[in-house]
N, C-alpha and C positions, 0 to 999 in steps of 0.2 A: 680753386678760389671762387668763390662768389660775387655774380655779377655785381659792378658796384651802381649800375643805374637802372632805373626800369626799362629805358632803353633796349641794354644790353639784355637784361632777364629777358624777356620778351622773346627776342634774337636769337636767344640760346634755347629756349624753349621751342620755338619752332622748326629749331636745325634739331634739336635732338629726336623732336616725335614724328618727323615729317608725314607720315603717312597716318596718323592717327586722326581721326576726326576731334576739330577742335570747337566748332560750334552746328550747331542746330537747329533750327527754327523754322518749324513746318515741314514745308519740302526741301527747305534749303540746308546744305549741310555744306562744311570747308573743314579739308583738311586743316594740319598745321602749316604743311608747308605752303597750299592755297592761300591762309591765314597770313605766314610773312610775303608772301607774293603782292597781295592786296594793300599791305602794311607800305610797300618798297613804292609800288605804283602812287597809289595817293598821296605817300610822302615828297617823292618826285614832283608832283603836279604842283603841291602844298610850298614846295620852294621855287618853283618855276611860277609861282604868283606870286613872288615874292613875299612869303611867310617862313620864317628859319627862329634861328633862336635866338631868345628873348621873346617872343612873340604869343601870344593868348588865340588860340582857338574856340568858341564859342559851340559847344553840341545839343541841340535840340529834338534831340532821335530818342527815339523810344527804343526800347531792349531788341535790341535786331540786328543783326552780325556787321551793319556800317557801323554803329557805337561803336566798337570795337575795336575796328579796324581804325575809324579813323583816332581811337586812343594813341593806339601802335601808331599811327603816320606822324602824330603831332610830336611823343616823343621823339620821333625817328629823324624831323625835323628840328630838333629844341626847342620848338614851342610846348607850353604848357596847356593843357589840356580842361577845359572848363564846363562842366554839365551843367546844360536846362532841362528842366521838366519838360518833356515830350506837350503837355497839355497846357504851359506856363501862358500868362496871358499877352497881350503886347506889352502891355505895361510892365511887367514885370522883367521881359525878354531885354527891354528898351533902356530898362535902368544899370542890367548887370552889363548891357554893351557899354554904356556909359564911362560905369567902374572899372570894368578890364579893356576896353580900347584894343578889341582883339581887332587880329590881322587876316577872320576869316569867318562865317558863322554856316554850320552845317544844319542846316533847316530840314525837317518833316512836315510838309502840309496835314491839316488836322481830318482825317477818316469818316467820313461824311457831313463834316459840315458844307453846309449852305455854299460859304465863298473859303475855299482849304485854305488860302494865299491873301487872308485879309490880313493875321497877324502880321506877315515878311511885310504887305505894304507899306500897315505902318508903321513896323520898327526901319524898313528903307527912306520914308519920310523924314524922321529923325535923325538918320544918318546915313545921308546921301552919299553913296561913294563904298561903301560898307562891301566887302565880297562875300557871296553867298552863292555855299556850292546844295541842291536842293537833292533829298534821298527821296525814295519812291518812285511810282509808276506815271506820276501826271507828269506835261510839260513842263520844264523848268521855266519862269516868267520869264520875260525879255532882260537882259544884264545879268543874269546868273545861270549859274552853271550847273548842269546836270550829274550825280554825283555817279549815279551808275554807271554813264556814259564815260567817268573818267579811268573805274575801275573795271571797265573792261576790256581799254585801252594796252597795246600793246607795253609790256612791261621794262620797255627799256629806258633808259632817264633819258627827257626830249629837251637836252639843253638847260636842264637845271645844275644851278650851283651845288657841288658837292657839299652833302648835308654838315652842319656844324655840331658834332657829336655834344652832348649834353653831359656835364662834367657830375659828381656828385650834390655838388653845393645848387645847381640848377634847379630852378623848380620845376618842378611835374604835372600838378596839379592847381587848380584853383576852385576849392569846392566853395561852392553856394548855399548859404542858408539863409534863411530870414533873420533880419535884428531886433530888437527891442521897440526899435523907432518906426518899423514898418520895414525902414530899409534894407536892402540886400547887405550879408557880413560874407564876407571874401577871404579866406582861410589858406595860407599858402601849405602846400604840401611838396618834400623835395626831394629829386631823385634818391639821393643815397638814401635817407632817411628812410623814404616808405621801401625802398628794395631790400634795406636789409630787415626792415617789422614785416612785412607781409612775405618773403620767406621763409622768416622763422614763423610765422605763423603758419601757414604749410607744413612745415617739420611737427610743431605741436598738434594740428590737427592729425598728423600720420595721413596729409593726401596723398595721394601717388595716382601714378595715368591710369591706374585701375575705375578711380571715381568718376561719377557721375553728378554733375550742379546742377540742380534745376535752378536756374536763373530768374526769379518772379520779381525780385526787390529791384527797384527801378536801378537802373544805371547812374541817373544822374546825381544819387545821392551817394554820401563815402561812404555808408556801410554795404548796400548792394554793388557797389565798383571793386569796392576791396574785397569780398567776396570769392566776384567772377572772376578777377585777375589772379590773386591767389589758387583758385583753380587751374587756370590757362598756365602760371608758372611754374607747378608742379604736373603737366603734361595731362593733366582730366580733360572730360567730355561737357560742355557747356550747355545745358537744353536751355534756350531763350525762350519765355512769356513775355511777351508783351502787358500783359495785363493778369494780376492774380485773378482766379476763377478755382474754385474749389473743385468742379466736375473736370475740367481740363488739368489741374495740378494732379489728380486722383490718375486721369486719364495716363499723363507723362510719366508717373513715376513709374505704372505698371509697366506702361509701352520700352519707357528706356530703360528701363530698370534702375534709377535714379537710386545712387547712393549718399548725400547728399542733400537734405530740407533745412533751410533757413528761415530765420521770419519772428514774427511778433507772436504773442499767445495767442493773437486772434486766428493764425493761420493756421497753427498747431489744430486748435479746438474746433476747424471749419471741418480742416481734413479727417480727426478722429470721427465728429458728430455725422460724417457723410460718406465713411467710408462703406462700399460693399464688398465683404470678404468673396461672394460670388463673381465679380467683376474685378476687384481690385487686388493685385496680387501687390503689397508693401512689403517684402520679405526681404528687397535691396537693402534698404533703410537702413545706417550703420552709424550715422552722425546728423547732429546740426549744432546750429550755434543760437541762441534765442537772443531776443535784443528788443530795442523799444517799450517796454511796459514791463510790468510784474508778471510773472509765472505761479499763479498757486502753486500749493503741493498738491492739491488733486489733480492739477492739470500735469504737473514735472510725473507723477505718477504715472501717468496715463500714457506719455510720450517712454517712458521708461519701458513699461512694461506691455501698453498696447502697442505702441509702434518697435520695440525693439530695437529704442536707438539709444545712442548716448548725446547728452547734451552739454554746452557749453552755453554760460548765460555769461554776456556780453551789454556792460556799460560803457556809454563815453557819448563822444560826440564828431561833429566834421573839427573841430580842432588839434584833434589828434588824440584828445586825454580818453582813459579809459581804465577801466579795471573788467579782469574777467574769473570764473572759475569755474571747475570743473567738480566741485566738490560736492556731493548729493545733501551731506548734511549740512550745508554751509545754505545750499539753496533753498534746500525743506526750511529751514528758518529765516528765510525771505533776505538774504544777505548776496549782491551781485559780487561776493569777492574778499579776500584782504589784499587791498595797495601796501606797495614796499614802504615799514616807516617811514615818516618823512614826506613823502609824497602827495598826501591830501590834509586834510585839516575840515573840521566843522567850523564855522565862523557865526556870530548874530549878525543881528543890522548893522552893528557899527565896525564890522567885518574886524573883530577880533576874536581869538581861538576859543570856542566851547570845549569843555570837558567831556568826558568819558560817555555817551547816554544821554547825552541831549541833542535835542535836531536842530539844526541850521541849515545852513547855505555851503554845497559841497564848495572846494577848491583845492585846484590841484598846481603843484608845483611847476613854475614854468623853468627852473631848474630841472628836470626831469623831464617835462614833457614842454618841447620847445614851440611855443605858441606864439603864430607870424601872421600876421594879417595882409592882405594885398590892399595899398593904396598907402593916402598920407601919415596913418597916425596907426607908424608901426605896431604899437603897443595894442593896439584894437579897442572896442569899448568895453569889453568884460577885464582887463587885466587891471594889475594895482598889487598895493604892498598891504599885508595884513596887518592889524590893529591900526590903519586909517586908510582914508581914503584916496591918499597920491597915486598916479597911474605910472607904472615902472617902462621904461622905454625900451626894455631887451629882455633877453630870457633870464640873469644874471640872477642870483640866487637871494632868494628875498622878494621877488616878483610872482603875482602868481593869478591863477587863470579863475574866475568866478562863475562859476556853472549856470547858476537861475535853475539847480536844482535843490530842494530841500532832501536830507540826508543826515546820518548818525554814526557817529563808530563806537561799537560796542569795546570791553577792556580786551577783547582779543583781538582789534584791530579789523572787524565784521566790516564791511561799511555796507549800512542799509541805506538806500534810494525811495523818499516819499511822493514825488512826485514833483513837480514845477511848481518853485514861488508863489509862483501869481495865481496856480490853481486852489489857494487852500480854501476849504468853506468856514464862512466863520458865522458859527453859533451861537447868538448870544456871547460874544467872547472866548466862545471856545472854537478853538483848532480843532477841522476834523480830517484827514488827511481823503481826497476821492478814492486812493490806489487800495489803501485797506476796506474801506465799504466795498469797491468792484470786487476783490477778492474773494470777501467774506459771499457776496451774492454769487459770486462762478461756483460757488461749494453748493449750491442750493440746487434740488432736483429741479428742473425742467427749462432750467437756464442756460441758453447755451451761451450767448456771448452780455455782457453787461457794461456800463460805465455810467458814471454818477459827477452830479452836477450841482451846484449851489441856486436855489430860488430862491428872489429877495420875500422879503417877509417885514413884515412893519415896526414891528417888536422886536422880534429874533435879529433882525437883518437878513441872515439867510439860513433855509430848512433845507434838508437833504433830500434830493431826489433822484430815487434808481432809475436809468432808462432801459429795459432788457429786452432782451429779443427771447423769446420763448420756444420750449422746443415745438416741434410739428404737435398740434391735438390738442397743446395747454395751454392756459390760460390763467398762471397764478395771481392772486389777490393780495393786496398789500398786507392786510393784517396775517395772511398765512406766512409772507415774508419773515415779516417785524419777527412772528413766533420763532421759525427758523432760525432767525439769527439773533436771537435775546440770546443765546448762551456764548452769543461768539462776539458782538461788539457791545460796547457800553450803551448804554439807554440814548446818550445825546446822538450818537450816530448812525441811529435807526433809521430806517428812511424814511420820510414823510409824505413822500410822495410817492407814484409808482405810473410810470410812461409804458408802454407796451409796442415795441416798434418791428420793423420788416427787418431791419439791420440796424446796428451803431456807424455811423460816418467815419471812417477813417480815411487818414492818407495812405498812399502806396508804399509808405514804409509800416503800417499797421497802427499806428500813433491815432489816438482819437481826434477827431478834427472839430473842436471844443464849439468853435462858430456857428458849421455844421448841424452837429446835435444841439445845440438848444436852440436851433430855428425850427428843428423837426419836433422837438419836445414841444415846442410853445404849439406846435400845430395836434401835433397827437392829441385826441382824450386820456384823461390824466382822472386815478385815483387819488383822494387825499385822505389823510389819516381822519379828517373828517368823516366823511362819507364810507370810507375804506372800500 
């Protein structure tokens, strides 16, 4: 029978491989059963401060065997388990304590800044009393607690209340993401639920403790968590990065022999464009799963046949919703999938259902995919009933979830993904989607990574402009561009303009950081179709 909480998963996965290395990072390496030792210790400590269940843990740690561990402690306690961004600001740190009123926050000082312990001041400013246990090598500040110190503490429970086991209905998680409004969206995730999706997703990948994860996508987001624990659940070997680096991901895969690459296309295309067959031995490489952006077929090619792996391309979001496939033909034709009838729907503005072939606003069934938000208005700000705009109060059938992505189902039920609402360029009235111009430019020699961006224009409103990173020696020209892809996009989606950059800005999940890049476009020298 399978475990019914992640709790348990966890538990049973540690007693089954005890001797197996379970994480990695650097010079540091833990068994499994090291791994539930750790888990037992700071769970201990975690109730002996009075933190148990019902309770919100707050993790600020970057990908480092403490994330981890203290995942395992907060479940192991029934508290719920809540990721920040290692680099998050105080402001942002200050608002999600706000929202989740956790009962503990596990703090990383920031790696050579100036003052490490400026953020904790001012998130303890704002909330005075707040316990905070701190990971790393510097002094813990006066009123908090050194996290190393606790787990290397002798392992037997020092007067803590016997843990209050976490039922299936319990939640597990509380992932974090940005809102519409700026504000933090708080996204319940719960034990039954994700123990039994993310074993069966281990059964579908075929992991077993043979594998090897390189661990590069942050922890604190839910597609790099569920990832690494879907890993750890099926008894594999965990290699943490702290940070993606294309010479150190080249470096790990050879050294551990990583079976195992996850990631956006931009990862894919770092590691193919920078691989040395004289240095880099990739012969491990047996799987990954792609996610956050589009995959040409030059690139799904490449990862096919240069890397010798198999891939899985993988839509959704921290709300749980998602479609994925494993289909080569399905993905050569830019399609993340068929959802089960029933399950998604195209919608217009006035969020009622489009036809066969037209793009809209995806939505997916909150019948199906049970969409819970943590705080006052259970229903969150994306849900609501299709053909108007009332907001549905439970998952109950007729309610359903609003992506803020734009998207199509073709008559077989394809669903294409065009990118985010609010990203479309508009041309003189015409829609032009970013995801197909970057595409159509990743196909063009000497481009290795690209993304596109709308500049306003007087007339037009807004022209199209490539920003690309070029490979080593080149230097292409806009009009060589335009030529190149006249056979491939319509004349209006040409690009008008042409940025020439050291990199695209992304976040640590590979997603373009839109902000980002056109603060660096507006700085770069820029060709124009003028000038060319």
């Amino acid at each position: 029978m399978s475990p019914e909480t992640l709790a348990e998963a966890l538990t049973a996965a540690c007693r089954r491989w005890p001797e197996r290395r379970a994480l990695v990072c650097g010079e540091q390496s833990l068994t499994y059963a090291q791994l539930g030792q750790a888990v037992e210790r700071l769970s201990a400590d975690l109730r002996r401060l009075g933190v148990g269940r019902g309770d919100r843990i707050v993790s600020q740690l970057s990908n480092r065997p403490e994330h981890l561990i203290a995942l395992g402690a907060a479940w192991t306690s029934g508290a719920a388990h809540v990721g920040m961004d290692h680099e998050a600001t105080a402001r942002d740190l200050s608002r999600v304590i706000t929202l989740t009123q956790p009962g503990a926050l596990l703090y990383e000082p920031q790696t050579g800044a100036t003052d490490p312990f400026l953020a904790l001041r001012t998130v303890l400013a704002e909330h005075p009393g707040l316990q905070v246990l701190v990971a790393g090598d510097l002094p813990a500040p006066e009123g908090c607690l050194s996290l190393a110190s606790l787990l290397l503490s002798p392992a037997a429970v020092r007067g803590a209340e016997p843990p209050g086991s976490p039922g299936p209905e319990d939640p597990a998680m509380v992932f974090i993401s940005s809102g519409t409004t700026g504000q933090p969206k708080a996204t319940l995730g719960y034990h039954g639920n994700l123990s039994q999706r993310w074993q069966r997703l281990g059964g579908w990948f075929r992991f077993d403790a043979a594998d090897v994860h390189l661990a590069h996508l942050p922890l604190s987001h839910g597609f790099g968590l569920m990832m690494a624990v879907t890993g750890l659940l099926t008894g594999g070997r965990l290699v943490l990065l702290p940070r993606f680096s294309t010479d150190e991901a080249l470096a790990l895969i050879s050294a551990e022999r990583v079976t195992v690459l996850n990631g956006a296309p931009t990862h894919f295309q770092l590691i193919l464009s920078r691989r040395d067959p004289a240095r880099h031995d990739l012969s491990s490489l047996r799987f990954g799963v792609g996610t956050a952006a589009h995959f040409p077929p030059s690139l799904l090619r490449s990862i096919w046949d240069g890397l010798g792996m198999e891939l899985v391309y993988m839509y959704g979001s921290s709300e749980g919703v998602g479609v994925a496939t494993t289909d080569r033909e399905d993905m050569l034709r830019g399609s993340v999938g068929r959802p089960a009838p029933g399950s998604v729907v195209i919608v217009g503005p006035d969020r009622a259902p489009l036809p066969a072939g037209e793009t809209g606003e995806i939505a997916f069934s909150r019948a199906v995919y049970p969409v819970r938000y943590w705080g006052p208005e259970s229903a969150g700000p994306s849900t609501g009933q299709i053909g108007g705009l009332g907001r549905g109060g439970d998952a109950a059938a007729g309610s359903w979830y609003f992506s803020g992505d734009l998207g199509r189902l073709d008559t077989e039920g394809r669903l294409y993904v065009h990118g985010r609402l609010k990203h479309q360029i508009d041309r003189g009235g015409l829609k032009i989607d970013p995801v197909e111009v970057e595409s159509a430019l990743l196909g063009c020699a000497g481009v290795v990574d690209a993304a596109v961006i709308g500049r306003p224009h007087p007339i037009l409103g807004e022209t199209v402009c490539a920003c690309i990173v070029p490979a080593a020696g080149k230097a292409p020209r806009l009009d060589s561009l335009r030529g190149a892809l006249a056979g491939v996009l319509a004349p209006s989606k040409l690009p008008e303009e042409l940025c020439l950059l050291e990199n695209i800005p992304r976040t640590k999940l590979g997603k373009v950081d839109l902000a980002a890049l056109r603060a660096g476009a507006g700085l770069a020298g820029r060709q124009r179709l003028a000038d060319g």
